[in-house]
N, C-alpha and C positions, 0 to 999 in steps of 0.2 A: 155803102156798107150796110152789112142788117145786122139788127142783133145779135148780144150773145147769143152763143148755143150750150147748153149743159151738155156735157158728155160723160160725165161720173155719177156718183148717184152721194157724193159726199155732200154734208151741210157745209155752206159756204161761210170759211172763219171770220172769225170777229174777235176784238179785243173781248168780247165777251164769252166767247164758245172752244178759246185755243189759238185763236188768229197768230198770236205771237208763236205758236208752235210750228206754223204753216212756214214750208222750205219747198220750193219748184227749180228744177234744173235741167235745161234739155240733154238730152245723151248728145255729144261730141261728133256722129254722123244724123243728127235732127233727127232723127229716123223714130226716135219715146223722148216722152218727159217723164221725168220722178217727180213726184211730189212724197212730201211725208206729213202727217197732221195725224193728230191723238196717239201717237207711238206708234204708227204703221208709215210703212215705205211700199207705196205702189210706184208700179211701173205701166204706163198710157204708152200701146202701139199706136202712130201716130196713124199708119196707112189701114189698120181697120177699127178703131179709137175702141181698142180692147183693154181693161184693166188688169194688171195683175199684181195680186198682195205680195210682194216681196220680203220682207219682212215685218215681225210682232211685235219688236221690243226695240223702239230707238228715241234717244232723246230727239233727232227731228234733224240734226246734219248729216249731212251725206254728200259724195261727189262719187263722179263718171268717171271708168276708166277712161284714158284716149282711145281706145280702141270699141269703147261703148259696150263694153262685154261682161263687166262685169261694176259693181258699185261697193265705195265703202262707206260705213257707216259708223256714228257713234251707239254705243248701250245707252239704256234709259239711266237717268238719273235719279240717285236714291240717298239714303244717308248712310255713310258707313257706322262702324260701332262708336268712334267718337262723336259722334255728332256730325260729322262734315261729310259734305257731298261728293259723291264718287258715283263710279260706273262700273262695267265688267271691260272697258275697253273698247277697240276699234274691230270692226266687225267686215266680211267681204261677204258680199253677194255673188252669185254669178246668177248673170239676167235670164240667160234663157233656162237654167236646169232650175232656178232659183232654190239652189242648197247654197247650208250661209258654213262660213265657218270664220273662228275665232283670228283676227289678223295680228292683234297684241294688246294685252294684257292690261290692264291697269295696277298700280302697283303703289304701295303706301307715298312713295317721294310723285307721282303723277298720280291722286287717287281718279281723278275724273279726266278722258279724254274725248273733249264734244268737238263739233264743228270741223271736219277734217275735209281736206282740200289736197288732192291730188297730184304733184309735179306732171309735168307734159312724160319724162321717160319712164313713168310710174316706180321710181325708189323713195322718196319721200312724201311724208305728207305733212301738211303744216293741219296745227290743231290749237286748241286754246283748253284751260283747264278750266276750274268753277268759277274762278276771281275772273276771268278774263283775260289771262295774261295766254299769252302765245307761243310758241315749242313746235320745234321740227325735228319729228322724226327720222330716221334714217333706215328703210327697211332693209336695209346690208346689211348693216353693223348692228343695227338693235337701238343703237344708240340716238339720246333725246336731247337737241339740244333749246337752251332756253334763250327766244328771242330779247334783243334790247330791254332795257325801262323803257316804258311809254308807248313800245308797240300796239298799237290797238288788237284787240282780238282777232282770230282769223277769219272769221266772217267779213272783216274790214279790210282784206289783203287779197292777194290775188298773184299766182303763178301767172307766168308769160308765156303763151301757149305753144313756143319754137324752142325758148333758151332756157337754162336753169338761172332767173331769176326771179323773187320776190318782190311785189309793190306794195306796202302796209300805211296807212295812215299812223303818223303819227300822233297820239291821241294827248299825248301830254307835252307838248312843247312851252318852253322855256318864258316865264314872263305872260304878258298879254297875248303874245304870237298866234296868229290861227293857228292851227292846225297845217301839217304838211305833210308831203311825201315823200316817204324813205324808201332805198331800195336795198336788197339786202341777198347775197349768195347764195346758193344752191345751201351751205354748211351755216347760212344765218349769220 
């Protein structure tokens, strides 16, 4: 093997520079990778390792359609007027024209929707709010529904990339008990 190679022209994160903000995901036909670091979401064509700024304003989650065509993303996170932390919502890319538009809303009982994660037939997206707690959307119905106690955040779950279902780490189990795994239905 031989060394890395840079291919961006990005500083490379560090718990000191945003590291923690740093999110990478290959698109679903390997063909790009997104990454997102200091509230931008580029998109890396793999076959001529071209960059392009996809969106300005994200708190740093994001996932691929199945079809790699387009990306959703979370708003950056702010404080609302009572003090707590919120966003504008869940956000959709489309890769190649890259115009963004609004997918839904955030809204006083969901002020903050970060971390959103895809289903395989793209109607739902599983998300976590500011506490960490986790919520599946339903882009049908509109409707949100709220994962278990103890689900770990979405970042710790993971759709099944054939069927509609959920794999979450269970972050609070009962007693001394490690940690385990839940699985949970397309409706949570």
């Amino acid at each position: 093997g031989s060394g890395p190679k840079q291919i961006t022209q990005n500083p490379t994160p560090s718990p000191t520079n945003g590291g923690a903000g740093f999110n990478l995901h290959w698109s679903p036909d390997g063909g790009m990778l997104g990454f997102s670091v200091g509230g931008k979401l580029t998109v890396l064509d793999i076959g001529s390792l071209q960059d392009t700024l996809r969106a300005n304003a994200t708190q740093g989650g994001f996932d691929w359609s199945g079809n790699s065509q387009q990306i959703v993303y979370d708003g950056p996170l702010t404080t609302n007027a009572s003090g707590g932390p919120s966003n504008n919502g869940l956000w959709l890319v489309d890769v190649q024209s890259g115009q963004t538009k609004q997918l839904f809303a955030s809204s006083s009982a969901y002020p903050a929707l970060l971390s959103p994660m895809w289903s395989s037939d793209a109607t739902r997206i599983l998300f976590s709010d500011a506490s960490g707690r986790s919520h599946l959307l339903n882009l049908v119905t509109g409707s949100i529904t709220d994962l278990p106690q103890g689900t770990a955040p979405a970042p710790a779950c993971a759709w099944a990339p054939k069927i509609m279902l959920i794999a979450c780490l269970d972050s609070k189990p009962a007693g001394n008990a490690a940690p385990s795994i839940v699985f949970l239905d397309q409706d949570g």
